[in-house]
VEXKELUM-697716 format. One record per residue (C-alpha): residue number from 0; chain; x, y, z. Coordinates in steps of 0.05 Angstrom, whole numbers, padded with zeros to 5 digits. Layout:
+-----+--------+--------+--------+--------+
! num ! cadena !      u !      v !      w !
+-----+--------+--------+--------+--------+
! NUM !      A !      X !      Y !      Z !
...
+-----+--------+--------+--------+--------+
***
This chain:
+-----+--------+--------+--------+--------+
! num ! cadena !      u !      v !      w !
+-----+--------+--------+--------+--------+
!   0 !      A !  02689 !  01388 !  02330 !
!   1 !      A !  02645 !  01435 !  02294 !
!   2 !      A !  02663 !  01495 !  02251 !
!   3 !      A !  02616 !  01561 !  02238 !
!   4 !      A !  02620 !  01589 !  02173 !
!   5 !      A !  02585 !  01655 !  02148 !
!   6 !      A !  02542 !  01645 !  02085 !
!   7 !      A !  02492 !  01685 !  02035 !
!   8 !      A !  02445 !  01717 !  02067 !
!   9 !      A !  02389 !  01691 !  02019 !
!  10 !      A !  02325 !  01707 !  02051 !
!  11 !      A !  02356 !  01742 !  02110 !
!  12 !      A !  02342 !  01814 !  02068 !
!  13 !      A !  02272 !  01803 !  02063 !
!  14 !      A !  02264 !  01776 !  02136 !
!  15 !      A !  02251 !  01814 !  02202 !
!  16 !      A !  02243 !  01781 !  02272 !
!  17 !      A !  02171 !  01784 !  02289 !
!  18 !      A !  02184 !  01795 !  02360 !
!  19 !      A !  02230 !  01850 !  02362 !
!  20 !      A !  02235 !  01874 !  02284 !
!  21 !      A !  02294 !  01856 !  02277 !
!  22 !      A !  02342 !  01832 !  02211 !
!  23 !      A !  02341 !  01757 !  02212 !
!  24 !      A !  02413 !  01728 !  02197 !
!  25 !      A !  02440 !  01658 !  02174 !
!  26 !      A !  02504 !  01604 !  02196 !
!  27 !      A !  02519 !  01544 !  02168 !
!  28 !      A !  02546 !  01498 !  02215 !
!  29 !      A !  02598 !  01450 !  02198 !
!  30 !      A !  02606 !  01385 !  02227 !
!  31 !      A !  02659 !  01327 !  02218 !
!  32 !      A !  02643 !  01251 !  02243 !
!  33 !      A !  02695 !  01216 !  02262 !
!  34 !      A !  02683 !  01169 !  02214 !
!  35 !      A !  02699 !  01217 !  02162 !
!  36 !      A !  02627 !  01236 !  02145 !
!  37 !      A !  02602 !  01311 !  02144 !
!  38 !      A !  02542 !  01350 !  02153 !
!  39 !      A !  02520 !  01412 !  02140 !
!  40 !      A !  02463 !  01453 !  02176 !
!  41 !      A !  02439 !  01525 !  02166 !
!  42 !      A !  02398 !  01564 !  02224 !
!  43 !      A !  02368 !  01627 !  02216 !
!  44 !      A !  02371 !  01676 !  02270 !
!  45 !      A !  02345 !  01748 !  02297 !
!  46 !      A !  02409 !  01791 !  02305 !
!  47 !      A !  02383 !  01811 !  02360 !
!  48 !      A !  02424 !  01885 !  02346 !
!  49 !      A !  02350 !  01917 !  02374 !
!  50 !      A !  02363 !  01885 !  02449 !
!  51 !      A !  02334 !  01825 !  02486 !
!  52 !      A !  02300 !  01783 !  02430 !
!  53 !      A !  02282 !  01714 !  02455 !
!  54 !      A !  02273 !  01685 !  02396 !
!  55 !      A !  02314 !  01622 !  02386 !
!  56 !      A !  02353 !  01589 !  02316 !
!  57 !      A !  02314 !  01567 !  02263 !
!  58 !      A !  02329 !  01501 !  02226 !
!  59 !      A !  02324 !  01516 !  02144 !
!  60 !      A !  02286 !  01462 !  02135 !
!  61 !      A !  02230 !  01492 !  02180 !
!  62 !      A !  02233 !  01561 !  02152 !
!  63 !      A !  02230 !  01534 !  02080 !
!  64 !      A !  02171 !  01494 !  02100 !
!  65 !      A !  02137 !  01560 !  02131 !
!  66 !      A !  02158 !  01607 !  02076 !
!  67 !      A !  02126 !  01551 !  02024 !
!  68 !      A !  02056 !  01552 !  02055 !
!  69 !      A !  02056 !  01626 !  02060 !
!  70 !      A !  02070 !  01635 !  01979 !
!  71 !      A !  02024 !  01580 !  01962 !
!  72 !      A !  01965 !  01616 !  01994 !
!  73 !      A !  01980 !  01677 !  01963 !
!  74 !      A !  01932 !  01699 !  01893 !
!  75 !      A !  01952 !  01754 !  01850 !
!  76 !      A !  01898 !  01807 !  01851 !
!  77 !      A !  01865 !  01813 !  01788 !
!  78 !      A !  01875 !  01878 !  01755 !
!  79 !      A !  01834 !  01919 !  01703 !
!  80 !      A !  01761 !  01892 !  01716 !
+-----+--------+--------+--------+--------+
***
């Protein structure tokens, strides 16, 4: 059995859904072995308040890997020359 539990939306403010614009959400997901052991897993997720989206869940893992290559090939413009 698996439980769903609401978390911080910590980049889901800054993020829109690039197919139909909109707010991008978050879950953590909750799971219990048997054995005892448990795991936790976060997607990220269009809302999908602005109709049909068909976009699907996003591990974190995959959007912190994305979000890192974007912000290491940004350069600050140089001001004042």
């Amino acid at each position: 059995m698996h439980e769903i539990q609401k978390a911080l939306p910590v980049f889901s403010r800054f993020l829109r859904c690039g197919e139909c614009g909109g707010f991008i959400t978050y879950e953590v997901i909750n799971k219990r072995q048997k054995n005892g052991n448990e795991h936790h897993y976060t997607y990220y997720r269009c809302t999908k308040k602005r109709g049909f989206c068909s976009q699907p869940y996003l591990r974190e893992e995959e959007l912190n890997v994305t979000l890192s290559r974007l912000i290491a090939s940004f350069e600050m413009p140089v001001f004042g020359e």
